[in-house]
DODO-55283 format. One record per atom (N, C-alpha, C): residue in one letter; x, y, z. Coordinates in steps of 0.05 Angstrom, whole numbers, padded with zeros to 5 digits, always signed. Example, Ala and Ser with C-alpha at 12.3 -4.5 7.8 and 13.67 -1.06 7.14 Angstrom:
2
A+00264-00114+00156 A+00246-00090+00156 A+00264-00066+00156 S+00257-00045+00142 S+00273-00021+00143 S+00258+00001+00157 
***
This chain:
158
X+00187+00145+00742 X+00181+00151+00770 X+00163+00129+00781 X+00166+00112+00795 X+00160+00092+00816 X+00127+00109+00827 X+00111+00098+00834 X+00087+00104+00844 X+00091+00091+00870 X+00069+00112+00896 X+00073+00092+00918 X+00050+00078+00922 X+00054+00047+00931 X+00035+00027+00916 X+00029+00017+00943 X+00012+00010+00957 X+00010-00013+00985 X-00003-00031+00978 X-00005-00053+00991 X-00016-00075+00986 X-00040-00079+00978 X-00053-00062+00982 X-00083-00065+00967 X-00075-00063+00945 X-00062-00043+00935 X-00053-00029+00898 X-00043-00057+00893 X-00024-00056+00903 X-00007-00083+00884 X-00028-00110+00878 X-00045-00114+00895 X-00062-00139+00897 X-00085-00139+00871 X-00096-00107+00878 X-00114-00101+00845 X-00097-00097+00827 X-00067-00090+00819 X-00064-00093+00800 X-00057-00118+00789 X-00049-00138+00805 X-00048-00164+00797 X-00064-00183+00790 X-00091-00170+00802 X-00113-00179+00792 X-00129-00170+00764 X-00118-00148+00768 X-00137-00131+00743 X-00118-00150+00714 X-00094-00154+00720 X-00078-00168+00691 X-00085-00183+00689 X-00091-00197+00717 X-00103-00229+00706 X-00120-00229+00694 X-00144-00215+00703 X-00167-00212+00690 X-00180-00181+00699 X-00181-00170+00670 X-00194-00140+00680 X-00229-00143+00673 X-00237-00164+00671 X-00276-00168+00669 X-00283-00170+00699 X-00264-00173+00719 X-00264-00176+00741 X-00286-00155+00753 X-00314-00166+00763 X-00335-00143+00780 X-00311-00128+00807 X-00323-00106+00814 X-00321-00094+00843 X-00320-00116+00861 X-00351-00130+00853 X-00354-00149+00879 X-00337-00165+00886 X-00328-00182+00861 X-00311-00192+00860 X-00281-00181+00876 X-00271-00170+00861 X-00240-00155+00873 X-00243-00149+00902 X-00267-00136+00910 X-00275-00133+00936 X-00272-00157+00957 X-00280-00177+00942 X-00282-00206+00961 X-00247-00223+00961 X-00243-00205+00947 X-00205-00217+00948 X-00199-00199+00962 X-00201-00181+00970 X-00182-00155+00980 X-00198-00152+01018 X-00220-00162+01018 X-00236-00151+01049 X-00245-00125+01049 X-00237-00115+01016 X-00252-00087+01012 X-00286-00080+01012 X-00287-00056+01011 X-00316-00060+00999 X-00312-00042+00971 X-00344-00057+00956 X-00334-00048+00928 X-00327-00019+00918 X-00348-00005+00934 X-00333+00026+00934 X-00310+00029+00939 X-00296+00018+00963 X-00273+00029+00965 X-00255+00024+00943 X-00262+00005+00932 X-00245-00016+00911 X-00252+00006+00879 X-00271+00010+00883 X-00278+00030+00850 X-00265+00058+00862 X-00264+00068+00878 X-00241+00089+00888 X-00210+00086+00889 X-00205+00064+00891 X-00176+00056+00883 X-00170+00048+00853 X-00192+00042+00841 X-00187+00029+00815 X-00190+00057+00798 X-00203+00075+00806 X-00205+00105+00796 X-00177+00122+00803 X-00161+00114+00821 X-00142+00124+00821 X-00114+00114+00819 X-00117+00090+00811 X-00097+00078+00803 X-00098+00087+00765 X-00119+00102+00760 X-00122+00103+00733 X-00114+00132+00725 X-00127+00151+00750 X-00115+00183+00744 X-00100+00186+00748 X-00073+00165+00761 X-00046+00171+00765 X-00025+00153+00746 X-00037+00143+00729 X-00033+00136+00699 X-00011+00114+00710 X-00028+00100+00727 X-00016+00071+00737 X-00028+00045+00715 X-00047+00049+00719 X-00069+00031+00689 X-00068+00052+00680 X-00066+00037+00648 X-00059+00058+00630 X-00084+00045+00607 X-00090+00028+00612 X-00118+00020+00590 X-00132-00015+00607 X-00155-00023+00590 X-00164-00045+00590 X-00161-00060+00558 X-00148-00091+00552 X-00152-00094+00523 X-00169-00116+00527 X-00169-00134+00506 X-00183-00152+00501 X-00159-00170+00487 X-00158-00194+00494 X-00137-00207+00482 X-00148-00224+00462 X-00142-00228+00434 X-00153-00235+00415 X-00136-00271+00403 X-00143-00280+00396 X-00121-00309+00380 X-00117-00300+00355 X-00094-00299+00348 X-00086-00285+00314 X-00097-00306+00292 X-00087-00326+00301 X-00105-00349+00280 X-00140-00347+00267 X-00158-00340+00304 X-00178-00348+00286 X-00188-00314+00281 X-00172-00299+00274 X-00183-00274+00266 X-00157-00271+00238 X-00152-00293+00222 X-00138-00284+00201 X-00109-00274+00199 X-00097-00270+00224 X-00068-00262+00226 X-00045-00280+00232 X-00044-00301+00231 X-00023-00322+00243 X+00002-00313+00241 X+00011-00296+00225 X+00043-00289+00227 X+00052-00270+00243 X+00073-00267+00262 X+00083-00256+00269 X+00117-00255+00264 X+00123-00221+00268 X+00152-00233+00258 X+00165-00211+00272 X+00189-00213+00282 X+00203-00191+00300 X+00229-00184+00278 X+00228-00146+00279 X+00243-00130+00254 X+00260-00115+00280 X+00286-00115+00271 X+00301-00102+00279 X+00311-00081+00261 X+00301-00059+00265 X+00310-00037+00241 X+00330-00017+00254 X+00354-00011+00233 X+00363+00012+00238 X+00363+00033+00220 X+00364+00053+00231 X+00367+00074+00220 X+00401+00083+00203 X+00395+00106+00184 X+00412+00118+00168 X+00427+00148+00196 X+00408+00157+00199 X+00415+00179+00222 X+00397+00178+00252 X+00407+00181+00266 X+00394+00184+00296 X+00391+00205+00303 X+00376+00229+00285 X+00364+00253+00304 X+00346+00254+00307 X+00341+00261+00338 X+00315+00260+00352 X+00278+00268+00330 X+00288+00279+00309 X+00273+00292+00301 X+00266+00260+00274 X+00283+00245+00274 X+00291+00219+00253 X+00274+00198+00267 X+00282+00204+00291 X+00279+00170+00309 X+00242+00180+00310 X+00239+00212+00318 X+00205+00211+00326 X+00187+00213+00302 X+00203+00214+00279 X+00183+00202+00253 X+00180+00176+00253 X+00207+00160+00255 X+00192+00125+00252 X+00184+00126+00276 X+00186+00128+00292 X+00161+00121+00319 X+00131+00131+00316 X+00131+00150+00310 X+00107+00157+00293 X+00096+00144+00277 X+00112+00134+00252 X+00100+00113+00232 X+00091+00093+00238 X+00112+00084+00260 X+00105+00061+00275 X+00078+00048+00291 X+00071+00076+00312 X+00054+00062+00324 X+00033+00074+00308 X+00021+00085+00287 X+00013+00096+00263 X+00001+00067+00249 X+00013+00048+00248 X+00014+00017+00231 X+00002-00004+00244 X-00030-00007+00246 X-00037-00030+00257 X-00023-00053+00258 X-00002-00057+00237 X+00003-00081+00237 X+00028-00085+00256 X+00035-00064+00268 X+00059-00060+00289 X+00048-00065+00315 X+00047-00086+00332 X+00034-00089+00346 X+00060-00074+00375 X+00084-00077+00375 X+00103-00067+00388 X+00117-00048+00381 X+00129-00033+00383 X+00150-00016+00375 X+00172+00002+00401 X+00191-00018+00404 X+00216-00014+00422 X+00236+00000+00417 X+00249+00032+00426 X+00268+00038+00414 X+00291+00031+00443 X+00320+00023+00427 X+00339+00000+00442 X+00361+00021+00430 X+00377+00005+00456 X+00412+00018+00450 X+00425-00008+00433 X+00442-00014+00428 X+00457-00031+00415 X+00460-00026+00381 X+00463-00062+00373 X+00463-00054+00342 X+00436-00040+00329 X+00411-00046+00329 X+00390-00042+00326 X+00386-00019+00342 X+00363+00003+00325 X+00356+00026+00332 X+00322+00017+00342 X+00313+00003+00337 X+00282-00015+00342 X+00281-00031+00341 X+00265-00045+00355 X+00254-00073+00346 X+00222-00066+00352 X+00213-00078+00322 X+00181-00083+00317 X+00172-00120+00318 X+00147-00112+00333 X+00136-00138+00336 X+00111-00141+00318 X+00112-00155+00300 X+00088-00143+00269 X+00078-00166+00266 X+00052-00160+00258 X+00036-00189+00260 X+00026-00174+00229 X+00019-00201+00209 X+00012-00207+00173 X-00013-00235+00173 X-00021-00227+00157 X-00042-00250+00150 X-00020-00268+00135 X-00002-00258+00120 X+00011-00275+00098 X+00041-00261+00094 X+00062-00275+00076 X+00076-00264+00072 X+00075-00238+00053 X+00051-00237+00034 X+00048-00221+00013 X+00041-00192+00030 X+00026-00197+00056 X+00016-00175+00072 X+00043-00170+00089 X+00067-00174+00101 X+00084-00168+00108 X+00100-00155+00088 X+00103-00163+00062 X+00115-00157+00054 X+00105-00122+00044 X+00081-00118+00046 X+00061-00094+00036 X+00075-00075+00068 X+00080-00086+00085 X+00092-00071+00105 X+00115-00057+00103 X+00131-00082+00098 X+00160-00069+00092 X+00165-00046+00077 X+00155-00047+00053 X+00152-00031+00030 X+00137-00003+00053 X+00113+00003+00062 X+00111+00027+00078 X+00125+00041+00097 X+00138+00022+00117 X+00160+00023+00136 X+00183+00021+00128 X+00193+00007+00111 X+00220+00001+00107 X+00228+00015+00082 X+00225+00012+00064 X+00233+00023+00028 X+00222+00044+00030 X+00198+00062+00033 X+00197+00087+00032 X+00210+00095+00051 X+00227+00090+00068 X+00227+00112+00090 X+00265+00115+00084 X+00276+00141+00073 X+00312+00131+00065 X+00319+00136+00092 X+00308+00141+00114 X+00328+00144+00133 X+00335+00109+00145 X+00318+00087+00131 X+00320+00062+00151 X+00351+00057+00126 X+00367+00053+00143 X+00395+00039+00136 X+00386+00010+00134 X+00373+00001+00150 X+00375-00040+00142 X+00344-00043+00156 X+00339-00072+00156 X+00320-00084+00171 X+00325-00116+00178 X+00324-00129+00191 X+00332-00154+00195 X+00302-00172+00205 X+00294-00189+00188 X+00265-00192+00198 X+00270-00227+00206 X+00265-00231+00231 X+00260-00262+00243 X+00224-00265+00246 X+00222-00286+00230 X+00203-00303+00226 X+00184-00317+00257 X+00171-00318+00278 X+00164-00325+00298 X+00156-00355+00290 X+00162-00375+00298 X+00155-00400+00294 X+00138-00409+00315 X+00132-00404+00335 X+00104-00413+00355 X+00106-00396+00377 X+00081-00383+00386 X+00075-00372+00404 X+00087-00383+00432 X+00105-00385+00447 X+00107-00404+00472 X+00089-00382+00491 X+00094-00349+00493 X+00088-00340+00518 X+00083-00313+00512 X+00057-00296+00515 X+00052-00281+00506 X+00035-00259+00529 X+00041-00252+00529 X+00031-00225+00539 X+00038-00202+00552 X+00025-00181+00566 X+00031-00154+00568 X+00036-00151+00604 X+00033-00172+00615 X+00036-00175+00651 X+00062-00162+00660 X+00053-00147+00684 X+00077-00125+00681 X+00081-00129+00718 X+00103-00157+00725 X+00105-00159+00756 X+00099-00139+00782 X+00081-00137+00797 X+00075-00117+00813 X+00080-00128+00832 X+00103-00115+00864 X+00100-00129+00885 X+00112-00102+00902 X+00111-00103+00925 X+00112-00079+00945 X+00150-00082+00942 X+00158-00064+00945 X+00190-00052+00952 X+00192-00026+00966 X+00216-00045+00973 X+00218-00025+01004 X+00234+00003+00987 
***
């Protein structure tokens, strides 16, 4: 369900992705708001579960994680009650940083970040080999970061 957004909304939320350290004052002086009005919109852009959090974006390298690797897993059976255990497991697994359930050949795709191959492979084995309902897994290797993040296009429609 679509939220109704006016130009102020769309402007803080494009701002807030860019950067959510962003002061009141600040946002205020982009918008011609004042900062109250602006911490009143930003309070309700939040109770209507438009922002849904603030993160911190981290570099995997210098915190020990450099691998990333995207798993396309399918399943043995697709009942609802099948698919909401591995989704459960899933976002359950720090090391699952994504978890997409998709129509096609693939029943998921996981986006999993490892210090090493020995630590991916300590994954698989939790996610993948214990679990008999995963029928396969197909795991691609990420060879360089080109473009990364969670920016989610905001613009007014009619």
């Amino acid at each position: 369900m679509r939220e109704n957004l006016d130009e102020t909304d769309v402007t803080l939320l494009n701002e807030l992705q860019r950067n959510a350290r962003q002061s009141l004052d600040e946002l205020a002086a982009g918008t011609g708001l004042s900062p109250a009005t602006i911490q009143r919109r930003v309070r309700s852009l939040r109770e209507r579960g438009v922002l849904t959090g603030d993160i911190a974006l981290v570099d995997p390298l210098k915190v020990g994680t450099p691998m990333t690797f995207v798993v396309m897993v399918e399943l043995e059976r697709e009942r609802l009650d099948q698919i909401d255990a591995f989704t459960r497991r899933a976002q359950r697994d720090s090391m699952v940083q994504q978890c997409y359930y998709l129509t096609g050949e693939a029943d998921f795709c996981l986006i999993c970040t490892a210090s090493d191959m020995n630590d991916f492979e300590e994954l698989t084995k939790r996610l993948f080999f214990e679990d008999s309902n995963v029928r396969r897994f197909r795991t691609s290797v990420v060879m360089g970061r080109k473009k990364v993040g969670l920016q989610i296009p905001v613009a007014l429609r009619a």
